[in-house]
ROLO-884531 format. One line per field, with one value per residue (C-alpha): residue number from 1; residue in three letters; x, y negated, z. Coordinates in steps of 0.001 Angstrom, whole numbers, plus 500000, padded with zeros to 6 digits. Layout:
# residues N
seq NUM  ...
type ALA  ...
X X  ...
Y Y  ...
Z Z  ...
END
This chain:
# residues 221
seq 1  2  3  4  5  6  7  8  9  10  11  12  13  14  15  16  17  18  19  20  21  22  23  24  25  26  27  28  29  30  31  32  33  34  35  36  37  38  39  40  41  42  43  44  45  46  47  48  49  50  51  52  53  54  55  56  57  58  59  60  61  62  63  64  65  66  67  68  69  70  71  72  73  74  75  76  77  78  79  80  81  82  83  84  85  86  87  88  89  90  91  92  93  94  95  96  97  98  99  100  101  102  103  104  105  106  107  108  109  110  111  112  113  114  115  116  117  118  119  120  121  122  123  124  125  126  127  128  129  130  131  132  133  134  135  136  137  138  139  140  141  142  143  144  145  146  147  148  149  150  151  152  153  154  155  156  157  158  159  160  161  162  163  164  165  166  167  168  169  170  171  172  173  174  175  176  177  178  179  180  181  182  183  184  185  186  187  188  189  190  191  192  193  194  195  196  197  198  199  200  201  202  203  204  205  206  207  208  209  210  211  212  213  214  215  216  217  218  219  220  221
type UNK  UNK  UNK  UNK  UNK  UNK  UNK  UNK  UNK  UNK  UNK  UNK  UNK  UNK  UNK  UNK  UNK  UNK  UNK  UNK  UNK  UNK  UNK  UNK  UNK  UNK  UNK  UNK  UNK  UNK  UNK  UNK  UNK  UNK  UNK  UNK  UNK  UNK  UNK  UNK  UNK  UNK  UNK  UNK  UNK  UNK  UNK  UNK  UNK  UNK  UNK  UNK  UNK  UNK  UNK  UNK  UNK  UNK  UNK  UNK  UNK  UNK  UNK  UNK  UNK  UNK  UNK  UNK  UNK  UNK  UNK  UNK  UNK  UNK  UNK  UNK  UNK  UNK  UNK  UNK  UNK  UNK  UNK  UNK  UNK  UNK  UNK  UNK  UNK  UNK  UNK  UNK  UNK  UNK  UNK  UNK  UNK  UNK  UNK  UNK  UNK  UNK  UNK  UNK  UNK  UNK  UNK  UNK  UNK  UNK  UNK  UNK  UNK  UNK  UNK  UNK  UNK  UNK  UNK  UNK  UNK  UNK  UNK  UNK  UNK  UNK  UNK  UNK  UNK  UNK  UNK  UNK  UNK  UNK  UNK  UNK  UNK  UNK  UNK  UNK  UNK  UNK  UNK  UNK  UNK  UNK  UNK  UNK  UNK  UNK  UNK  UNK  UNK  UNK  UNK  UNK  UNK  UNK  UNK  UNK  UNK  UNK  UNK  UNK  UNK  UNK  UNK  UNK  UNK  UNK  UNK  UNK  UNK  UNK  UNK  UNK  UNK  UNK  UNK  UNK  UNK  UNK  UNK  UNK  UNK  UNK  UNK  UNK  UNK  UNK  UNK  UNK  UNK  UNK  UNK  UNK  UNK  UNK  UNK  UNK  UNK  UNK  UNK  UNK  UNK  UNK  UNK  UNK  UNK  UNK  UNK  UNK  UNK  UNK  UNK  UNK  UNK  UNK  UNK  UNK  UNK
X 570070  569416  566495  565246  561697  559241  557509  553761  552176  548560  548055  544674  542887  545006  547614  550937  554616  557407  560999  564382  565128  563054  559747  556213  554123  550573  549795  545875  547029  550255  551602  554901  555955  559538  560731  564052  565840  568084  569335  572371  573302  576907  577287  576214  578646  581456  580362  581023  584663  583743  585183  582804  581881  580362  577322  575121  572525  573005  572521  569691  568366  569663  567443  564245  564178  564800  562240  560106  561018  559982  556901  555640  554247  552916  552811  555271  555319  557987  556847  559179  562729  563870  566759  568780  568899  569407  572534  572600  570295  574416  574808  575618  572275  569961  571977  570926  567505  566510  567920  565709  562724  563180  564077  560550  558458  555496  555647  553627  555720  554198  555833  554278  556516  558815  560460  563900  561949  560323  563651  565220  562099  560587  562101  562883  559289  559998  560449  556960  556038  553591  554350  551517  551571  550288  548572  547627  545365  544786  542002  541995  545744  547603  550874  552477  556302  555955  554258  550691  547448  545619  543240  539661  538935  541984  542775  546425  548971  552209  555009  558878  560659  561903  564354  563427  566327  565489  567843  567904  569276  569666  571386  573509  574460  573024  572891  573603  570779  568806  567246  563179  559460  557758  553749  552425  548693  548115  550973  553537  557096  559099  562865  564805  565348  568560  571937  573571  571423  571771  569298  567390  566655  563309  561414  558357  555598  554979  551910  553326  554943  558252  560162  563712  566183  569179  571229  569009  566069  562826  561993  559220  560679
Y 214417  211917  210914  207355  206265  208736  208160  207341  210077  210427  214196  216506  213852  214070  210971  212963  211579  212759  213167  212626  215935  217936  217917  217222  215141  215181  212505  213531  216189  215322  218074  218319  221192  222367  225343  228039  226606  230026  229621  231506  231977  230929  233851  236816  235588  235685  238798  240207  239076  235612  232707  229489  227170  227051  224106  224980  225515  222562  220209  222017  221768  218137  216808  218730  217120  213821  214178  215434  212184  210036  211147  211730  215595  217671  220933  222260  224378  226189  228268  230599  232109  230853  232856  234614  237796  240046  239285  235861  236017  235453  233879  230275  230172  231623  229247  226305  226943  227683  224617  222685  224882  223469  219566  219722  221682  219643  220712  223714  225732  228049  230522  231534  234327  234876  237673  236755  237169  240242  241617  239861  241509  240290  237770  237254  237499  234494  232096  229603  230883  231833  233938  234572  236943  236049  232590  229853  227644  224011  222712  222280  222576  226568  227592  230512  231387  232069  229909  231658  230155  227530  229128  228670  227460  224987  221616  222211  225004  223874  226470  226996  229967  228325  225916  223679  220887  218750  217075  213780  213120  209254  208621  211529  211052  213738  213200  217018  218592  216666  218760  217988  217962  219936  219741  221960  223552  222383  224252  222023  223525  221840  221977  224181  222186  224331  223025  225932  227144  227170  225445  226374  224545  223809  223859  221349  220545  217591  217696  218160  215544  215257  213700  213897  213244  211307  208892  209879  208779  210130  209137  209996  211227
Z 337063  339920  341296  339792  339268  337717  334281  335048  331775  331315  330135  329235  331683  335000  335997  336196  336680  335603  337585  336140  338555  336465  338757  337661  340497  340489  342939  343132  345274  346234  344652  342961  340734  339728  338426  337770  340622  340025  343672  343954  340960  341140  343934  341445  339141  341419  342180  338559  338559  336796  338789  339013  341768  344471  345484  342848  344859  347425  344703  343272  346689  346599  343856  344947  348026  346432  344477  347673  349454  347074  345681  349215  348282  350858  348698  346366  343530  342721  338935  339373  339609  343041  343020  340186  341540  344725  344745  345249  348304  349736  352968  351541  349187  352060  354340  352541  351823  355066  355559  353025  354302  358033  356324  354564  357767  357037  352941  351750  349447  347091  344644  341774  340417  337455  335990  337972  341382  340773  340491  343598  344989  348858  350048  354179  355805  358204  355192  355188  351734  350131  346501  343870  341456  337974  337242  340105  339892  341935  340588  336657  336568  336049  336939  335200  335071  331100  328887  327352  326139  327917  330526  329680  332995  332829  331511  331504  331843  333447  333089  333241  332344  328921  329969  326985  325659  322683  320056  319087  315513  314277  311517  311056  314773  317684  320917  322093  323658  326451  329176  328082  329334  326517  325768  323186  322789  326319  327704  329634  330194  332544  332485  334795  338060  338764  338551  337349  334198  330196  328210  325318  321721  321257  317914  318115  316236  314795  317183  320428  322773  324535  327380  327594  330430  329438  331991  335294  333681  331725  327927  325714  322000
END
């Protein structure tokens, strides 16, 4: 999914754009939010016999700085699962993010954890990061790994966790599922940023609004 130009949304009050990458920008505060980058991923699964690729996690890497670049963001979000598990803190994934770490020095990175980080458990103490537990808050936007209930102290709840794909169906014809932006009761899920990770169906309501990624670019449904 490369980088092109971001879908301008206006959402529960707050200007937001949209990345073909799978990142969320909120230029207000030059903040831009991804999440399950599932670094390393590739690495546990060659560890359990199963042959797949490696540069999974340079192009994951790859598109979040892209989208860094562009939007001009000085803090980023990351809503959990950074890396897929213990094991694939491996030499190549730590490699490379340290290397995106030092590329970005003048970018605040935040994680907000999800379940795949609490078991990868603390990460290298030297890495600029800060981790949250929980629900984070900048302003009248949360960030929580799993999608809940609006906060009553929030105007939205952006969230990951899901990795939400959407189906388009014209007449008789699908399109296959389409990695998606997903709103629903004020909860917005982004797509998984990683480059290596499944995707899930969604079910929506007739009331809630989507934004698929097809051809490197961003389309409301």
């Amino acid at each position: 999914m490369p980088v092109s130009v971001p879908l301008g949304i206006e959402l529960s009050g707050h200007n937001l754009e949209l990345f073909a990458g799978g990142g969320l920008h909120w230029p207000e505060h030059q903040a831009l939010m991804v999440s399950d980058l599932h670094l390393g991923k590739d690495a546990t699964f060659r560890r359990h016999g199963i042959g797949v690729p490696t540069g999974a996690s340079r192009a994951t890497l790859r598109a979040v700085s892209e989208m860094l670049d562009a939007s001009g963001a000085t803090e980023l979000f990351i809503i959990g699962d950074l890396f897929h598990a213990r094991s694939s803190l491996s030499l190549d994934a730590t490699t490379v993010f340290e290397a995106f770490l030092r590329s970005h020095s003048n970018v605040a990175v935040t994680l907000i954890e999800g379940n795949h980080d609490r078991a990868v458990g603390q990460l290298p103490k030297d890495w600029p990061i800060d981790t949250v537990e929980g629900t984070f808050h900048l302003d009248s936007i949360a960030m929580t790994h799993e999608p809940s209930n609006l906060p009553c102290d929030a105007d939205l709840l952006v969230s990951g966790h899901l990795h939400p794909a959407h189906v388009l169906n014209t007449g008789g014809e699908t399109t296959g599922k389409l990695p998606c932006f997903w709103w629903s009761n004020g909860c917005l899920v982004l797509p998984a940023c990683g480059r290596f990770t499944g995707t899930m169906k969604i079910s929506p309501k007739n009331t809630d609004r989507i934004w698929v990624i097809a051809d490197g670019q961003v389309l409301a449904v």
